[in-house]
C-alpha positions as CSV (number, residue, x, y, z in Angstrom):
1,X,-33.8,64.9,17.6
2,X,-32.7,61.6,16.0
3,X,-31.0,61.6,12.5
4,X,-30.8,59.7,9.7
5,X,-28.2,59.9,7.0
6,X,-29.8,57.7,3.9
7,X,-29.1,57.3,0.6
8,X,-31.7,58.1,-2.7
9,X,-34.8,56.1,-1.7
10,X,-35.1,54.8,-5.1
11,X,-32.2,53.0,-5.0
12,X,-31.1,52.3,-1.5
13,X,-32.8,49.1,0.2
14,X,-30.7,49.4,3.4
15,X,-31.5,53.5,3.8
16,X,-35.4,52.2,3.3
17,X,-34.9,49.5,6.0
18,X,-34.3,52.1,9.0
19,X,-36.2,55.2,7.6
20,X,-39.6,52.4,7.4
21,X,-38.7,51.7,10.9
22,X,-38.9,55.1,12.3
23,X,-41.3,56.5,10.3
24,X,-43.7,53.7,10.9
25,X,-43.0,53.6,14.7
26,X,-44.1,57.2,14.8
27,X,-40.8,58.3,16.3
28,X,-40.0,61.6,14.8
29,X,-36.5,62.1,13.0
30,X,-34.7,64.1,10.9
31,X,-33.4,62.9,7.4
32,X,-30.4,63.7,5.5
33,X,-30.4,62.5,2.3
34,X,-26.5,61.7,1.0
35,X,-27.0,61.6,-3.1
36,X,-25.2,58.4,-4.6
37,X,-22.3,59.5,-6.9
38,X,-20.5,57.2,-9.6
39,X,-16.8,58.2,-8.0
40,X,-16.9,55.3,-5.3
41,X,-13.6,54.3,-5.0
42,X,-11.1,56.9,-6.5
43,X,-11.3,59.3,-3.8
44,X,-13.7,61.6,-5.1
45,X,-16.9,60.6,-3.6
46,X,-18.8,63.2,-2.5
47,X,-20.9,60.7,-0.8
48,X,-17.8,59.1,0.7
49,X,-16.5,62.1,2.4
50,X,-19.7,63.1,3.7
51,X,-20.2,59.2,5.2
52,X,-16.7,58.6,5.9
53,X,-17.1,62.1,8.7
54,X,-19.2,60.1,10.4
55,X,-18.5,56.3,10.5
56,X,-15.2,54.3,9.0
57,X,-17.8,52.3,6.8
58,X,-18.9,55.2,4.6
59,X,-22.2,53.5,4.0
60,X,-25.8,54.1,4.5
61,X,-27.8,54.4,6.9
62,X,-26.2,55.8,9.1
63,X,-28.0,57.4,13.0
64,X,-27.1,60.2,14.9
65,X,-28.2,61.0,18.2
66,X,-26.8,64.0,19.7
67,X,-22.9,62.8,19.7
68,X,-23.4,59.1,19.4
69,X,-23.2,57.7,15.9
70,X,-25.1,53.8,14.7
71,X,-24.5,52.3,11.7
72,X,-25.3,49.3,10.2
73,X,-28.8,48.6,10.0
74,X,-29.3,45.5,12.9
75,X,-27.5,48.2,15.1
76,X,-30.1,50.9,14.3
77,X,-32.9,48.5,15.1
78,X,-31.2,47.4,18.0
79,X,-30.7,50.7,19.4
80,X,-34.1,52.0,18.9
81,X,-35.8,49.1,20.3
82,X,-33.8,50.4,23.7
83,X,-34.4,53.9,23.2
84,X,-38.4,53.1,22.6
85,X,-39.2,50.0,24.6
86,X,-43.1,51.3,24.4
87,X,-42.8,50.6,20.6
88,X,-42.2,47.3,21.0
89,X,-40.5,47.3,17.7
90,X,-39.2,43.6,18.4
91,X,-41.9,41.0,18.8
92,X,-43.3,41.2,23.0
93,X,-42.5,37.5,23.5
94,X,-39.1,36.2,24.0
95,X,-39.2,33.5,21.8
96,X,-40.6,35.2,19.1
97,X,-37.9,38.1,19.3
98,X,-35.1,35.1,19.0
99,X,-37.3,34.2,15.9
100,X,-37.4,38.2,14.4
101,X,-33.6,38.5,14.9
102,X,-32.4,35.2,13.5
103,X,-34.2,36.0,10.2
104,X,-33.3,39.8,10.5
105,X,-29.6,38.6,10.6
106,X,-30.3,35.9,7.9
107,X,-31.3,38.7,5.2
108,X,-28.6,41.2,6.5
109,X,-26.2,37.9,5.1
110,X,-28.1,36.3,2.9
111,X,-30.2,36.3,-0.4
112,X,-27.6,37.4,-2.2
113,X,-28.6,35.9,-5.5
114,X,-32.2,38.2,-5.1
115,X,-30.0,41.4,-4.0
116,X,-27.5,40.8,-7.0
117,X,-30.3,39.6,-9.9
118,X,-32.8,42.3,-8.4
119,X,-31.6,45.8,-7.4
120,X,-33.9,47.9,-5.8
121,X,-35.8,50.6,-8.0
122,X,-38.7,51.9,-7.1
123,X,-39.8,54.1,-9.9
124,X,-38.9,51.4,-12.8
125,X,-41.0,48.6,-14.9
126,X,-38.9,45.9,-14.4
127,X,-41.7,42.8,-15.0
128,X,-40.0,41.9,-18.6
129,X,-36.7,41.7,-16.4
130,X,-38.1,40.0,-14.2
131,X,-39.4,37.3,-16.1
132,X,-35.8,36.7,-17.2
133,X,-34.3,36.5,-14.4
134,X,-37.3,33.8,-13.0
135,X,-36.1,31.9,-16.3
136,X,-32.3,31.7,-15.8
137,X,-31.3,32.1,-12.3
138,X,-31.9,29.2,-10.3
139,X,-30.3,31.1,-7.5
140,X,-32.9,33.8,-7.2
141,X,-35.8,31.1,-7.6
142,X,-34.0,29.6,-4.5
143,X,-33.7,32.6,-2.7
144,X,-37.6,33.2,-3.5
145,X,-38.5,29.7,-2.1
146,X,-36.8,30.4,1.2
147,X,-38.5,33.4,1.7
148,X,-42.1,32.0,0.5
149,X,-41.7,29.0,3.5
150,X,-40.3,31.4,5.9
151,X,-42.8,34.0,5.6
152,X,-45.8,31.0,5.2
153,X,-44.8,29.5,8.6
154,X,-44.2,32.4,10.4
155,X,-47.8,34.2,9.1
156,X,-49.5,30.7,9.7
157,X,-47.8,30.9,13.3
158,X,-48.9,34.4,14.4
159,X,-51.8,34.9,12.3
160,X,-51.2,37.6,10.3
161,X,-51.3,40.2,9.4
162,X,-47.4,41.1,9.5
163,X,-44.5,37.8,10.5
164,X,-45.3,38.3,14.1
165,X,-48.3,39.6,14.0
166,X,-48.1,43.5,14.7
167,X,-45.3,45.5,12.5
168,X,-41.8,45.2,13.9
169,X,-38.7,45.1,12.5
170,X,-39.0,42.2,10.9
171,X,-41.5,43.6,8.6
172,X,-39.3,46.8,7.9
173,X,-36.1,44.5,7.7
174,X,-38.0,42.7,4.5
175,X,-39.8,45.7,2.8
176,X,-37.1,46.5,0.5
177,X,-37.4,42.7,-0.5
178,X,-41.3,43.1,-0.9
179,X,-40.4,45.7,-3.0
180,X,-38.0,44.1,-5.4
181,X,-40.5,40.7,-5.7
182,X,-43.3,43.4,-6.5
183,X,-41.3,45.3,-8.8
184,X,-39.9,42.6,-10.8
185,X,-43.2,40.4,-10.5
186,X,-41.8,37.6,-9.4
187,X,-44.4,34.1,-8.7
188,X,-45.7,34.3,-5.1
189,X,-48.5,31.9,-4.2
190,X,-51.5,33.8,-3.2
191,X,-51.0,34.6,0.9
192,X,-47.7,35.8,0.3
193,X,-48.3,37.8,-2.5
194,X,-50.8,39.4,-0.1
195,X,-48.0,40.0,2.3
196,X,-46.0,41.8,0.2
197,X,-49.4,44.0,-1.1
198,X,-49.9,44.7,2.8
199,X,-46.2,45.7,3.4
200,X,-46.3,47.6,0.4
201,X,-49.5,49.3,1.6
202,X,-48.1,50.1,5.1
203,X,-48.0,54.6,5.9
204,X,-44.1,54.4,6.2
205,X,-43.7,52.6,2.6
206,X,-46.3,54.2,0.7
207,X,-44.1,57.7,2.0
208,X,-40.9,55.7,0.9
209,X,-42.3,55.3,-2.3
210,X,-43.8,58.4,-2.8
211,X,-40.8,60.8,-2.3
212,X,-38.5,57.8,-4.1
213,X,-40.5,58.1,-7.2
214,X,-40.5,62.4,-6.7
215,X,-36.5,62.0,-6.7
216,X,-36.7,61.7,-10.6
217,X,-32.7,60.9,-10.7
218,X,-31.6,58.3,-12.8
219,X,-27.6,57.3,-11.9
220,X,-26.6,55.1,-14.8
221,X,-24.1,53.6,-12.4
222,X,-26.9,51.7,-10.2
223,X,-28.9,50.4,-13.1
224,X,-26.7,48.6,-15.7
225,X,-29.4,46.7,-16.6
226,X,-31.5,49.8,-17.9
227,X,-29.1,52.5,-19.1
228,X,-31.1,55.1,-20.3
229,X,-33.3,57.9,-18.1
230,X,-36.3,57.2,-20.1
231,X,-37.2,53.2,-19.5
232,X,-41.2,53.2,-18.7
233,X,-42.2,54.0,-15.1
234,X,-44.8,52.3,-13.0
């Protein structure tokens, strides 16, 4: 059986982007989750040594299939997409796969103003934060905007109800985004706000979420914004 080495799902937008995939594809996996640790670069990472065992990144996600080893996340997609052709996990059209993977590669190296501004937390209130961060960072209202007419024109051009219609990887690609705009209630005009409400609502997140919020481990060292364990939950 396939597995997949993540990190804590409340903080961990890359783990989420592969574990949504599989789980959502219905193709059955085994997860190991690898707890974050605040010793990152002084040689006593637990986390480290367990990652670094298996690829020379030492990040998550990481996939295991009997003795070959993925990483990186556009790897992982690629290499189920092979595995699983009846999944169809990239769009069924040619063009439209061109389309899924240039924007797939475009987040893996891009929006970094959103990524930096707006970590990933699940199981936080972060609207007030939000707000601020609408207010002073140009950047992340800029990242925003690209996504809004990216998403706009590619639902307009297949119809809905995910970026190419069906789920593919696209739509796992950008869940961790849908999360962060959600969670720090960001502005969304209307049909995108209901994008992100249908991504959010989709089997494979609502699990994400679920058994991200159930971690109940607050690591000071992911949230300087919010350092104290007892910040309002949503």
């Amino acid at each position: 059986m396939l597995k997949l080495y993540i990190g804590n799902k409340n903080y961990s937008s890359w783990s989420m982007r592969s574990w949504v995939l599989l789980r959502q594809a219905g193709i059955p996996f085994e997860e190991v989750m690898v707890r974050f640790d605040s010793f990152a670069e002084d040689g006593k990472s637990s986390f480290k040594t367990t990652l670094k065992a298996l690829t020379p990144t030492g990040k998550v996600p990481v996939l295991v299939d009997g003795d070959l080893v993925v990483w990186d996340t556009l790897a992982i997609a690629e290499y189920l997409a092979e595995q699983f052709p009846d999944k169809a996990l990239w769009p069924r059209e040619a063009a439209a796969r061109a389309r899924a993977r240039s924007i797939c590669s475009e987040m893996h190296d891009g929006f970094n103003a959103l990524r930096a501004n707006c970590p990933m937390n699940i199981e936080a209130a972060l609207a007030d934060a939000g707000a601020l961060i609408w207010r002073d960072k140009p950047a992340v209202r800029a990242d925003v905007a690209r996504l809004v007419g990216m998403w706009q024109a590619l639902l307009h051009e297949h119809g809905g109800p995910h970026l190419f219609g069906e789920f593919t990887i696209a739509d796992a690609y950008f869940a961790p985004v849908c999360m962060r705009l959600k969670g720090y209630t960001l502005p969304l005009p209307q049909p995108i706000a209901d994008y992100v409400e249908r991504v959010h609502q989709l089997a494979g997140v609502q699990a994400w979420i679920e058994q991200a919020r159930a971690e109940d481990d607050f690591l000071d060292f992911e949230e300087p914004y919010r350092l104290s364990g007892s910040a309002p939950k949503r």
